[in-house]
N, CA, C and O of each residue as an XYZ file, in Angstrom:
828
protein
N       2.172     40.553     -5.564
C       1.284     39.889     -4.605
C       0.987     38.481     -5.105
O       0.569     38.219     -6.233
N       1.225     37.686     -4.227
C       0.600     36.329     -4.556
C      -0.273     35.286     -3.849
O       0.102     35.263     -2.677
N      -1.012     34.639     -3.990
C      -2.118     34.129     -2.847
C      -1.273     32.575     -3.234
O      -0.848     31.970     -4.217
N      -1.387     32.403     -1.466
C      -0.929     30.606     -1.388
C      -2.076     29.972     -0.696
O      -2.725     30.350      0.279
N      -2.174     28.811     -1.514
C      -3.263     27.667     -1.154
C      -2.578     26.583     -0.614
O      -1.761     25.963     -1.295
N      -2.824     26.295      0.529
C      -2.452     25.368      1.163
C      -3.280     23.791      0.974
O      -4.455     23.803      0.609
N      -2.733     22.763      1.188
C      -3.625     21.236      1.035
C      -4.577     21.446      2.101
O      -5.256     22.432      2.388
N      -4.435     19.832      2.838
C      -4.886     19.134      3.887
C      -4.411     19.924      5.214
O      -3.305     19.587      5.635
N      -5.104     20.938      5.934
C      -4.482     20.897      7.213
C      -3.907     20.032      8.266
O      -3.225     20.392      9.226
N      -4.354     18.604      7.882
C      -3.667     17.635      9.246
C      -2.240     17.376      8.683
O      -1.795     17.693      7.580
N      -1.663     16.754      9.658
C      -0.200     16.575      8.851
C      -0.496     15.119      8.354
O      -1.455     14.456      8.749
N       0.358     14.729      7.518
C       0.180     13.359      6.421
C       0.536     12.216      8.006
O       1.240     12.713      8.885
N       0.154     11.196      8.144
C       0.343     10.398      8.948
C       1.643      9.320      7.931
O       1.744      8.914      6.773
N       2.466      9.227      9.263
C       3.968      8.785      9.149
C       3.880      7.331      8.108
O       2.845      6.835      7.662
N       5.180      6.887      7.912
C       5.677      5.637      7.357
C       6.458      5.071      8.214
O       7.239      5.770      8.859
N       6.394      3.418      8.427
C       6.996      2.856      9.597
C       8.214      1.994      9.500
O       7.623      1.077      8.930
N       9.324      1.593      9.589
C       9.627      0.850      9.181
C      10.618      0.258     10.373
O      10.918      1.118     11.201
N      11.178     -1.059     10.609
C      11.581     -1.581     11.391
C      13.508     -1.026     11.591
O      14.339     -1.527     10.834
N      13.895     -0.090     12.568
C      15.132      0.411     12.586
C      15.828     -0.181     13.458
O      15.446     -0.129     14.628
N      17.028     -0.897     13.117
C      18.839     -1.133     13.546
C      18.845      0.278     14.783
O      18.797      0.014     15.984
N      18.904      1.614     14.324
C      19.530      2.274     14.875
C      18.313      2.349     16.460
O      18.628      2.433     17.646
N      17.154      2.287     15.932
C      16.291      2.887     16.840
C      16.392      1.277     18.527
O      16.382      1.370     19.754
N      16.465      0.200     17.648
C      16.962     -1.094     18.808
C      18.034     -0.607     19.366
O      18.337     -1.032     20.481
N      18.559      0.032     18.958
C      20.582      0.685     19.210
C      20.292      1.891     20.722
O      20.936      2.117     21.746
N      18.948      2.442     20.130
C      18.528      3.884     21.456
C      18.058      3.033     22.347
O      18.392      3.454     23.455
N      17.458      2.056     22.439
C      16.691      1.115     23.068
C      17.650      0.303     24.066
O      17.102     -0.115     25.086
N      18.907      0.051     23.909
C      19.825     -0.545     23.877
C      19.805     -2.139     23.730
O      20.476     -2.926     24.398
N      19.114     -2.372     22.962
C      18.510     -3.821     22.683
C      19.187     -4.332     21.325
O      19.060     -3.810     20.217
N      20.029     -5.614     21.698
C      20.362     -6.537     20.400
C      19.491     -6.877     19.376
O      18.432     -7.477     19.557
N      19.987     -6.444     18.128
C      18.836     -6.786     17.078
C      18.757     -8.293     17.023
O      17.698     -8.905     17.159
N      20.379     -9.080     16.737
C      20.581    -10.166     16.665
C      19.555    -11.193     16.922
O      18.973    -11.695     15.960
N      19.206    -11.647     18.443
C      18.568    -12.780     18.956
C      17.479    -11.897     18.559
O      17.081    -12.704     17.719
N      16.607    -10.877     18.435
C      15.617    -10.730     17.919
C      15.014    -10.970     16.534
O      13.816    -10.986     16.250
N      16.485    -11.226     15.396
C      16.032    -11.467     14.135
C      16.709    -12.879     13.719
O      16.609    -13.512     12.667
N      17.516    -13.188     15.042
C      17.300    -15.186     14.427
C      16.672    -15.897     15.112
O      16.966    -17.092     15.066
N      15.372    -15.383     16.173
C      14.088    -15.672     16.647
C      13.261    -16.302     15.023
O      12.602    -17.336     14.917
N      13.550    -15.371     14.008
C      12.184    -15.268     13.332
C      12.653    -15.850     11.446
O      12.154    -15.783     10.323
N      13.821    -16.361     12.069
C      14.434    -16.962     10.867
C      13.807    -18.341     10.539
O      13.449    -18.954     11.545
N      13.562    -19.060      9.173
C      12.939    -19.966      9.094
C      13.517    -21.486      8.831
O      14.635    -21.478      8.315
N      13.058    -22.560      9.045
C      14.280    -23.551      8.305
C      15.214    -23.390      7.189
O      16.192    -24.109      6.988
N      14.795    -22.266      6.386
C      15.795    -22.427      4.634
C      16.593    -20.985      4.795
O      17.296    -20.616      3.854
N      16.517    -20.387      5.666
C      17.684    -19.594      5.835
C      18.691    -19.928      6.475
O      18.809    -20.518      7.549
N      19.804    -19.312      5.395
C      21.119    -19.930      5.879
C      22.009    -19.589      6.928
O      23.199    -19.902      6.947
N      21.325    -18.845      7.929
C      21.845    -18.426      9.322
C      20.689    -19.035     10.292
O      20.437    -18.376     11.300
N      19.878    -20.386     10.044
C      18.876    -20.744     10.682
C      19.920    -21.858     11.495
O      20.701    -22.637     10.946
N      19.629    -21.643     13.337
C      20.149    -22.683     14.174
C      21.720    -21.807     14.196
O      22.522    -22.525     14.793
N      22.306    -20.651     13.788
C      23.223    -20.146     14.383
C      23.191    -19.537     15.646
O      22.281    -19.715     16.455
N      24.315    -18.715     15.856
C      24.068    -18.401     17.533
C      24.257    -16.876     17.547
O      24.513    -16.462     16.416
N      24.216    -16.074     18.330
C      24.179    -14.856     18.109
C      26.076    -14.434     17.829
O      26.570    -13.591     17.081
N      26.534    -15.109     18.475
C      28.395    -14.980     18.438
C      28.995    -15.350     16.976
O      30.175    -15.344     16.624
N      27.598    -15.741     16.079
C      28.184    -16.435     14.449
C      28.047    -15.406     13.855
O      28.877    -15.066     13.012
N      26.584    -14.391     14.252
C      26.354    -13.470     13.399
C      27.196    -11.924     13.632
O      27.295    -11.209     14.629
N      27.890    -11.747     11.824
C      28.423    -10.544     12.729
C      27.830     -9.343     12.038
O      28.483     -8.344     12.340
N      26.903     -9.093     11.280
C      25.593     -8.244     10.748
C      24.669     -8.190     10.478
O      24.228     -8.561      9.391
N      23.818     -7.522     11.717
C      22.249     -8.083     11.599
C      21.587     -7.951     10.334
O      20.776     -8.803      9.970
N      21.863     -6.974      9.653
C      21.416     -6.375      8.361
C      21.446     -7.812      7.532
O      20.482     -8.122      6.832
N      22.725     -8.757      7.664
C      22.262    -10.172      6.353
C      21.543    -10.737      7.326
O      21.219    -11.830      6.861
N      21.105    -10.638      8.399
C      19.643    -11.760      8.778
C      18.424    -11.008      8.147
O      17.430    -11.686      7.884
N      18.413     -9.557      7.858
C      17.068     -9.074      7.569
C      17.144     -9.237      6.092
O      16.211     -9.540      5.349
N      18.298     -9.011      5.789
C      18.392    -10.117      3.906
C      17.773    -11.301      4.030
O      16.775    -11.538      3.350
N      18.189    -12.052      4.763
C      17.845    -13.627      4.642
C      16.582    -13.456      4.924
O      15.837    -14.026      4.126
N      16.117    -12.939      5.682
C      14.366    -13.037      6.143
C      13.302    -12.829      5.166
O      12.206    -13.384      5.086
N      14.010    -11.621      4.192
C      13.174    -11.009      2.891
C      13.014    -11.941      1.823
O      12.057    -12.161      1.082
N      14.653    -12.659      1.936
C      15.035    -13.677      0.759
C      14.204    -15.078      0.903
O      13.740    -15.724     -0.036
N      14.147    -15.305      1.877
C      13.664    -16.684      2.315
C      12.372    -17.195      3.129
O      12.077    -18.366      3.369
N      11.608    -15.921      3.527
C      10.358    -16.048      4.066
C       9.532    -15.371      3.455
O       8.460    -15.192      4.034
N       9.651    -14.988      2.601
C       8.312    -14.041      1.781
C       7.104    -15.153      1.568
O       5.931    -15.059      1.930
N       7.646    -16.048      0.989
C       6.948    -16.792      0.522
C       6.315    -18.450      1.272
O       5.791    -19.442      0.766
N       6.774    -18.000      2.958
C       6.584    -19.206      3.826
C       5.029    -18.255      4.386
O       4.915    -17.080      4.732
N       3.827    -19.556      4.256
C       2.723    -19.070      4.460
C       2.731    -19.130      5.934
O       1.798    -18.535      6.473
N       3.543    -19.691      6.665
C       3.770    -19.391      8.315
C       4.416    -18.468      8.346
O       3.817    -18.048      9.336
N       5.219    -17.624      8.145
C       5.507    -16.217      8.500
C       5.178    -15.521      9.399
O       5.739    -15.010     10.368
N       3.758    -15.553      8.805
C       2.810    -14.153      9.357
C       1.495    -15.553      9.633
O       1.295    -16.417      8.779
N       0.682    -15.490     11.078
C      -0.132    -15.775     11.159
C      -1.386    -14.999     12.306
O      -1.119    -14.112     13.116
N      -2.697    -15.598     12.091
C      -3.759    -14.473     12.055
C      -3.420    -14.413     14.186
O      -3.605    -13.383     14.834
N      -3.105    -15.281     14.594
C      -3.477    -15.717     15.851
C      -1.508    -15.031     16.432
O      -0.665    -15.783     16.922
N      -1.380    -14.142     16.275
C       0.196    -13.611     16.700
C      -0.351    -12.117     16.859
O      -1.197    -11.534     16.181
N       0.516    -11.595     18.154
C       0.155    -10.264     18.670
C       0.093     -9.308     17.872
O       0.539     -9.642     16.774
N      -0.343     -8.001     17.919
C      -0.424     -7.136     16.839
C       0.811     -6.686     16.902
O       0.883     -6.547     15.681
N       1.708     -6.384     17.218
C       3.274     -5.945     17.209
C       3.954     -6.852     16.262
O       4.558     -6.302     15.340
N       3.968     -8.424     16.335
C       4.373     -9.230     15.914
C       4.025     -9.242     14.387
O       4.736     -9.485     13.413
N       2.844     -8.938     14.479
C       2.317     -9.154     12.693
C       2.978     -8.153     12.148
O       3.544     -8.395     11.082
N       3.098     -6.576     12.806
C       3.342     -5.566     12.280
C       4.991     -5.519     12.207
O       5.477     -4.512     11.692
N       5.856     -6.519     12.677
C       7.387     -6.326     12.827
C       7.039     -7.514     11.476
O       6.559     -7.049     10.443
N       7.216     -8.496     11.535
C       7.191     -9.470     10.686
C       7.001     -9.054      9.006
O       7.537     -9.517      8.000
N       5.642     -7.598      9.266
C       5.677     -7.462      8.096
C       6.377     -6.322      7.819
O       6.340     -6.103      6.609
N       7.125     -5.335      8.550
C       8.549     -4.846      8.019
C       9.434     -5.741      7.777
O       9.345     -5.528      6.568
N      10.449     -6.803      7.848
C      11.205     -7.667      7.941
C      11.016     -7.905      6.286
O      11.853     -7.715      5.403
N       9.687     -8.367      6.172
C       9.477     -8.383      4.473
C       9.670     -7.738      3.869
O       9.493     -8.076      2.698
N      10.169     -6.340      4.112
C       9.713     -5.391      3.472
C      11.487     -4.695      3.231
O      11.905     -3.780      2.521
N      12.293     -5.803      4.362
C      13.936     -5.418      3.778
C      14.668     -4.148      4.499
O      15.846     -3.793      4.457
N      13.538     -3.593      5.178
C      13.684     -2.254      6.228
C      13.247     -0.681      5.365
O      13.537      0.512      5.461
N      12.463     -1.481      4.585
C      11.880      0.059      3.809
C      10.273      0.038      4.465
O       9.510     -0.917      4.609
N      10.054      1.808      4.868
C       9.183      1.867      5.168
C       7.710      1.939      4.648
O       7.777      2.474      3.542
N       6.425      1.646      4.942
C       5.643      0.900      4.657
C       4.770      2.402      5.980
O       5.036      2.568      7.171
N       3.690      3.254      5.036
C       2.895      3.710      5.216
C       1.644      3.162      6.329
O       1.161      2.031      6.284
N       1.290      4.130      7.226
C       0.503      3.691      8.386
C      -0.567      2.947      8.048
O      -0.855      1.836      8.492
N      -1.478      3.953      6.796
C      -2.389      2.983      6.035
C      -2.006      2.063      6.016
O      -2.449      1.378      6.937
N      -1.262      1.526      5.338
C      -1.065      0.531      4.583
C      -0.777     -0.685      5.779
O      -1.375     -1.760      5.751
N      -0.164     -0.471      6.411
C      -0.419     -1.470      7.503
C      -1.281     -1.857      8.587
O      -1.240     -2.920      9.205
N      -2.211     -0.708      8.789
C      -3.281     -0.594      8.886
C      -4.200     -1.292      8.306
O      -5.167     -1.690      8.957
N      -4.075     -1.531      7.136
C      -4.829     -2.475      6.107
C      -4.712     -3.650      5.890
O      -5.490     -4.485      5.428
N      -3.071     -3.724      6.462
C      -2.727     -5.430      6.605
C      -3.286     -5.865      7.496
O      -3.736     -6.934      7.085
N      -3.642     -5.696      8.764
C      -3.842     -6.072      9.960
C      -5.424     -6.127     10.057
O      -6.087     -7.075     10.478
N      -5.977     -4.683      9.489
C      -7.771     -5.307      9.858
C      -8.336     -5.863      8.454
O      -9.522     -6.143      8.282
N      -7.305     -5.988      7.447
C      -8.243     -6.688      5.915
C      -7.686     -8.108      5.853
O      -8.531     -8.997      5.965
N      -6.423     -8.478      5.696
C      -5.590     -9.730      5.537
C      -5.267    -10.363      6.965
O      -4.913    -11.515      6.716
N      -5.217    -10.147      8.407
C      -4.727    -10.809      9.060
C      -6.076    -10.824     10.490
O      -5.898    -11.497     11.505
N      -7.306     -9.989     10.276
C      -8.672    -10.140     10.725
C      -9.061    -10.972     10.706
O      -8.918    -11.342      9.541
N      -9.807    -12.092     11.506
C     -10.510    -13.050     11.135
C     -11.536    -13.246     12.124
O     -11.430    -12.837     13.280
N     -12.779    -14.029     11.558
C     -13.775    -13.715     12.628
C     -13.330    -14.719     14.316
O     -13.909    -14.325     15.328
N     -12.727    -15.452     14.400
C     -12.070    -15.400     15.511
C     -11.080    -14.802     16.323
O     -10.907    -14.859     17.540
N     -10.426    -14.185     15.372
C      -9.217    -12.948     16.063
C      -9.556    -12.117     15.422
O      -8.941    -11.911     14.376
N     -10.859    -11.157     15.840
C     -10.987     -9.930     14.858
C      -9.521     -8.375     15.208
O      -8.876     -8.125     16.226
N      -9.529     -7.952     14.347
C      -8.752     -6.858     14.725
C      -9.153     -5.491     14.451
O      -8.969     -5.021     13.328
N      -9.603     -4.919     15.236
C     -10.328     -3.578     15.264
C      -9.643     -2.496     15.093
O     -10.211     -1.529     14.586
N      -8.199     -2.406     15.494
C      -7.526     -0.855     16.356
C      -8.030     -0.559     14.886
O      -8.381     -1.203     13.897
N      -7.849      1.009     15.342
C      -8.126      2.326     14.455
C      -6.718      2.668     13.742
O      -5.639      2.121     13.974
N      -6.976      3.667     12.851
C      -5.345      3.792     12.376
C      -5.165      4.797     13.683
O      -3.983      5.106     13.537
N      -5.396      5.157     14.295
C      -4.662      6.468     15.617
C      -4.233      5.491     16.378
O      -3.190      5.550     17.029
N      -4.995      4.542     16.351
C      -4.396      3.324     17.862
C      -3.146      2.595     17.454
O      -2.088      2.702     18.073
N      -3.326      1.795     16.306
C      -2.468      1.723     15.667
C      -0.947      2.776     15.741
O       0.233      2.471     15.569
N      -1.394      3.674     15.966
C       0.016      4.699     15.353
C       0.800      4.794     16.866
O       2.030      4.790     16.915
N       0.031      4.873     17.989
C       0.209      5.132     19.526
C       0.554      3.787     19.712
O       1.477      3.884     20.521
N       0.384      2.445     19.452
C       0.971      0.926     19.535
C       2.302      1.494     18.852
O       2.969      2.265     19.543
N       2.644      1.264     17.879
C       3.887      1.558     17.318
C       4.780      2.712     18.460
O       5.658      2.484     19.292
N       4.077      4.022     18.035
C       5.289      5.115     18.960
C       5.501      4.526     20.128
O       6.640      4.823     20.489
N       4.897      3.737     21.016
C       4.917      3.692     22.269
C       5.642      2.364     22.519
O       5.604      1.776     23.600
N       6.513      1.804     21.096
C       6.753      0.364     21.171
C       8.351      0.760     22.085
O       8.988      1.810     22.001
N       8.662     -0.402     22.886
C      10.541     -0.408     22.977
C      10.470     -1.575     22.986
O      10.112     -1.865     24.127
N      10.611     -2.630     22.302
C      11.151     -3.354     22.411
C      11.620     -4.318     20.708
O      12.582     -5.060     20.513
N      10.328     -3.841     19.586
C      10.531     -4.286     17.921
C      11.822     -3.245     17.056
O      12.443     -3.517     16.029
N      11.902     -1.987     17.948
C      12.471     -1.073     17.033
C      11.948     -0.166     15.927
O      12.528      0.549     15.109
N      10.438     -0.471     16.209
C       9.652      0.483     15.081
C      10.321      1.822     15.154
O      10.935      2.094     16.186
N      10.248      3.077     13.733
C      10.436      3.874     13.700
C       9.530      4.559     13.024
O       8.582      4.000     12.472
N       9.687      5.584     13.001
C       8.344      6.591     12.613
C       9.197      7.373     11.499
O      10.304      7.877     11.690
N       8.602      7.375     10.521
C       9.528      8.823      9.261
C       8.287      9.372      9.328
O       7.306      8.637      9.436
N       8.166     10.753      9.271
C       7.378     11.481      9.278
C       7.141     11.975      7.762
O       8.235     12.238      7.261
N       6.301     12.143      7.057
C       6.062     12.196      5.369
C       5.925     13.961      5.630
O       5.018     14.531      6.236
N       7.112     14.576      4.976
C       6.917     15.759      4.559
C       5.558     16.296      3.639
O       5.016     15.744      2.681
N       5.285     17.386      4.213
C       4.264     17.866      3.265
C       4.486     18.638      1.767
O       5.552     19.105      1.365
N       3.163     18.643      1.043
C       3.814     19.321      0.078
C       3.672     20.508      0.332
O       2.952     21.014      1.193
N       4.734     21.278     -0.824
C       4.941     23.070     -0.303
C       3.852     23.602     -1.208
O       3.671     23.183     -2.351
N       3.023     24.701     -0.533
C       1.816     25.149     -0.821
C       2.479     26.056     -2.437
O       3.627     26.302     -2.806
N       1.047     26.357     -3.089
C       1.458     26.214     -4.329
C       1.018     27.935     -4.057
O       0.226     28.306     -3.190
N       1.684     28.759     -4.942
C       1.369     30.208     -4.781
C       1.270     30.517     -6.595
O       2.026     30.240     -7.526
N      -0.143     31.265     -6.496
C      -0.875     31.593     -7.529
C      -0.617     33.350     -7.738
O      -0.902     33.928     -6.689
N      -0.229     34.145     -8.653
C      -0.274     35.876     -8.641
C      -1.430     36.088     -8.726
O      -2.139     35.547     -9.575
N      -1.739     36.703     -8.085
C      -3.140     37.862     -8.241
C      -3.638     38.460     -9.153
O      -3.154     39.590     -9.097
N      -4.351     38.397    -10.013
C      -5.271     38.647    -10.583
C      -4.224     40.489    -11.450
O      -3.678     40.812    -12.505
N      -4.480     40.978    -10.352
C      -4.297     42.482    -10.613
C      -2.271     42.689    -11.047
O      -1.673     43.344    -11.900
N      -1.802     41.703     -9.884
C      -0.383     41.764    -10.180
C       0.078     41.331    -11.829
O       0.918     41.911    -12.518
N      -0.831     40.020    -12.237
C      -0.752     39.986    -13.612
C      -0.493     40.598    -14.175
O       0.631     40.663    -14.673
N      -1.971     41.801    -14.491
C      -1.632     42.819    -15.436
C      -0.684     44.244    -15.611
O      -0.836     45.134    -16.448
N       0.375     44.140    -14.495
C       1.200     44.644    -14.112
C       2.310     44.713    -15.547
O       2.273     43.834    -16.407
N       2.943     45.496    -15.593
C       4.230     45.811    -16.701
C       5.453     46.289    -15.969
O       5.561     47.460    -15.605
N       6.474     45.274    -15.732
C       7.512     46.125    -15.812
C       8.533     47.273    -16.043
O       9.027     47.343    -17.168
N       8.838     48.017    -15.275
C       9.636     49.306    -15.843
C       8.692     50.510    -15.492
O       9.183     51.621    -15.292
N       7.268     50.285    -15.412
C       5.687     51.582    -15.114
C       6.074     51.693    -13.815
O       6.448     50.756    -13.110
N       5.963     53.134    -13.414
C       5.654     53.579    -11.933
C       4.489     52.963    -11.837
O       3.984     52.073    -12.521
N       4.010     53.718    -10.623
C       2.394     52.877    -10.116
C       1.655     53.780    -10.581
O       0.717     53.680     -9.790
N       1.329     54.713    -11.379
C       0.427     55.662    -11.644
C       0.574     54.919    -12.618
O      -0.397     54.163    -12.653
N       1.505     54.650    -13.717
C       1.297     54.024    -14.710
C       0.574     52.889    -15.115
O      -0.159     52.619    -16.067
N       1.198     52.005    -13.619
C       1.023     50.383    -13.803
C      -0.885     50.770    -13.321
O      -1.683     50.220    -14.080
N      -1.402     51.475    -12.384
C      -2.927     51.471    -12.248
C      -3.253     51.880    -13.703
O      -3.903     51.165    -14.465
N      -2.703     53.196    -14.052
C      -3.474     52.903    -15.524
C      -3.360     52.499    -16.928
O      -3.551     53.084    -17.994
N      -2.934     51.137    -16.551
C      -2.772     50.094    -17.383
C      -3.337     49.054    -16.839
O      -3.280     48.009    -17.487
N      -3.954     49.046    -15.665
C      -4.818     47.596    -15.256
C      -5.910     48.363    -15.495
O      -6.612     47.486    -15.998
N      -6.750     49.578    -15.520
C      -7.760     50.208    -15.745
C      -8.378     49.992    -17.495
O      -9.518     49.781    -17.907
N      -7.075     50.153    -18.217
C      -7.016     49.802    -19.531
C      -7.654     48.299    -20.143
O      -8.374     47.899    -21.058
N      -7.009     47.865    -19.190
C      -7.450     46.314    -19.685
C      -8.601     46.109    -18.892
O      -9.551     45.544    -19.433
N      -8.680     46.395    -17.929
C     -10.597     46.024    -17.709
C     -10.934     46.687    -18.224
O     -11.936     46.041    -18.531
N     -11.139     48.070    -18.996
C     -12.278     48.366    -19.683
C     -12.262     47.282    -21.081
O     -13.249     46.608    -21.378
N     -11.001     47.255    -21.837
C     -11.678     45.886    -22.695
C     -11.658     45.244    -22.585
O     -11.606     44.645    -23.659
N     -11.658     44.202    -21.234
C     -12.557     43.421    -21.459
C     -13.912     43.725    -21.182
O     -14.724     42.950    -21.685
N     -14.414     44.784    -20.418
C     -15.548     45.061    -20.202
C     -16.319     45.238    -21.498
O     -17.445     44.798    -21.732
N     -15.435     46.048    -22.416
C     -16.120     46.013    -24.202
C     -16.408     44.765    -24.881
O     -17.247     44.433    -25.718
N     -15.378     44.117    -24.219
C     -15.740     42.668    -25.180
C     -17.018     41.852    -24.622
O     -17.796     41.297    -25.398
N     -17.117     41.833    -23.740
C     -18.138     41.690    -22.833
C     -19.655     42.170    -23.333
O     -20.617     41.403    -23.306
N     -19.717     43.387    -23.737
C     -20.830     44.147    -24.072
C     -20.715     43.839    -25.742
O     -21.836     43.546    -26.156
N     -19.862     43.822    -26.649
C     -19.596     43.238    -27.545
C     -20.903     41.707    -27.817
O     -21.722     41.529    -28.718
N     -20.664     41.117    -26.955
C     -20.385     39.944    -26.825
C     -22.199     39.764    -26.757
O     -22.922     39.057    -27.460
N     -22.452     40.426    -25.957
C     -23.931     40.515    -25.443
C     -24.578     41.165    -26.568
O     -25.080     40.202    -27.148
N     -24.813     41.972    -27.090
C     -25.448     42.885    -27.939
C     -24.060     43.492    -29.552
O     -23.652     44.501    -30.128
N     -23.951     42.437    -29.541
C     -23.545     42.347    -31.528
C     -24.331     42.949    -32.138
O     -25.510     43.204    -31.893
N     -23.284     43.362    -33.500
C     -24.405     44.307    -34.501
C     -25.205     43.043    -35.346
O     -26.309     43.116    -35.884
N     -24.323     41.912    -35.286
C     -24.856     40.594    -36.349
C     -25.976     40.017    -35.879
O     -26.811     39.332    -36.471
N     -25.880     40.554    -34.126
C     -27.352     39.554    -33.336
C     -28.268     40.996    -33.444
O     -29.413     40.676    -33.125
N     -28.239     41.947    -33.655
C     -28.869     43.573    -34.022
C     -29.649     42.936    -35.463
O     -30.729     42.347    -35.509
N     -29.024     43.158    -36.227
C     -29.798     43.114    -37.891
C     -30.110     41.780    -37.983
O     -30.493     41.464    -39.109
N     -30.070     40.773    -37.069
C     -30.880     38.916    -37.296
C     -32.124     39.662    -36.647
O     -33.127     39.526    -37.348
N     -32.381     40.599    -35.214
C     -33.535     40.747    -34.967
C     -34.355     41.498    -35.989
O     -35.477     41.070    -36.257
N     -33.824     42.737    -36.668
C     -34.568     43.593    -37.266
C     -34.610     42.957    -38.747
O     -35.370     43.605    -39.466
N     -34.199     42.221    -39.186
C     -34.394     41.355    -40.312
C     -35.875     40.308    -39.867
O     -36.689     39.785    -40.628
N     -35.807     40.278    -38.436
C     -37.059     39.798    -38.137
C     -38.412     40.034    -38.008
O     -39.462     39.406    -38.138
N     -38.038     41.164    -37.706
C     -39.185     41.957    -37.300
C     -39.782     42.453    -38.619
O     -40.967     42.374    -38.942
N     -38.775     42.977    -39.332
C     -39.386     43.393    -40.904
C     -40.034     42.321    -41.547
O     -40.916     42.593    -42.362
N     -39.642     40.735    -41.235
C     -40.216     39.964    -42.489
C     -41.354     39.686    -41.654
O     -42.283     39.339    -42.384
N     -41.722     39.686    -40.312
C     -43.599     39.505    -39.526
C     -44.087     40.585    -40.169
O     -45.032     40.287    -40.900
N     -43.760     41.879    -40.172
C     -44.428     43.021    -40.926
C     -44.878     42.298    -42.299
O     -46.045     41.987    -42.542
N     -43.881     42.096    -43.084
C     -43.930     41.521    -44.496
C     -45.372     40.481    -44.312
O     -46.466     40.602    -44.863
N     -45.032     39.728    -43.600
C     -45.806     38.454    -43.293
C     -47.479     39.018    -43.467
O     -48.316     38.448    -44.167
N     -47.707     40.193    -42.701
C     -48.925     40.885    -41.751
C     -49.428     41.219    -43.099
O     -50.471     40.684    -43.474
N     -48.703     42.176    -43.991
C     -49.652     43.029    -45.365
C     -50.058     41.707    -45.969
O     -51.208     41.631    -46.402
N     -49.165     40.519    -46.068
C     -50.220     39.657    -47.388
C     -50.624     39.056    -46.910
O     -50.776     38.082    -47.648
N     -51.259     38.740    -45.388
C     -52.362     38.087    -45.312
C     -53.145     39.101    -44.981
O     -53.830     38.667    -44.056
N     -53.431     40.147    -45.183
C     -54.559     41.571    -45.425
C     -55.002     41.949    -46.605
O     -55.759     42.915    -46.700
């Protein structure tokens, strides 16, 4: 017998990341969508979509060459936009709901463009996107951890069950001895009556 403990009942909320294949279900060119967002120092900047023949080195070039352009990403651009822009950085690895969640109402909030959504709103903007290519990976859970029972423990291999009960009977009674042991010692016995004799002692000489 074994008891399983399970985590978190909700399921883990997804990781997002910007997908080739999912623009592909969409039937939408990645191309003019990712040399839209190319910057002067990339070296497919001012090509045409007929130059490029794999979108995958524009999302190289984008990682390579805009990380570090403080126009990139700005506070006053739609929430889709901030949230594609900042997959693109990210090279097409996905990037946790939190976590972008956090980009959007901590780093790209401002008290003139505040940004409120919730992470649920957030998650329903994304699923409901066709046109960036967001994708959803869903974060497997972990597998519940299974603990033996108490009683199966003291179980022995090779014992019928008349046996194996009395051999778990065995071992709770000592520990039940050790227990009573434990409580009423002969060493905590003769500290009291060593006590009691020397107040007696005590009692005759001041009489």
């Amino acid at each position: 017998m074994t008891t399983t403990v399970t985590g978190n009942s909700r399921s883990p909320a997804p990781e997002y990341r910007f997908s080739l294949e999912r623009l592909e279900e969409l039937n939408r060119s990645p191309v003019p969508l990712l040399l839209a967002r190319l910057n002067t120092t990339c070296p497919s900047f001012g090509k045409t979509t007929d130059e490029i023949a794999d979108p995958s080195d524009l999302m190289k070039e984008i990682r390579a060459h805009c990380a570090g352009d403080t126009e990139f990403i700005q506070s006053a651009m739609p929430l889709q936009e901030i949230v594609f822009r900042t997959l693109l950085l990210r090279g097409g690895e996905p990037i946790p709901l939190a976590e972008l969640h956090a980009e959007l109402t901590e780093k790209w909030s401002t008290p003139i463009r505040p940004i409120t959504v919730t992470v649920n709103g957030l998650a329903r903007v994304l699923d409901s996107d066709v046109f960036y290519g967001f994708a959803a990976i869903p974060v497997e859970e972990p597998a519940p951890e299974e603990f033996p029972d108490s009683a199966h423990m003291l179980t022995t291999p090779g014992l019928d069950e008349d046996e194996q009960l009395s051999r778990i009977f065995e071992v709770l009674a000592a520990d039940d001895d050790d227990e009573d042991e434990d409580l009423f010692g002969e060493d905590d016995l003769d500290d009291e009556d060593e006590d009691l004799f020397e107040d007696d002692d005590e009692e005759a000489e001041e009489e």
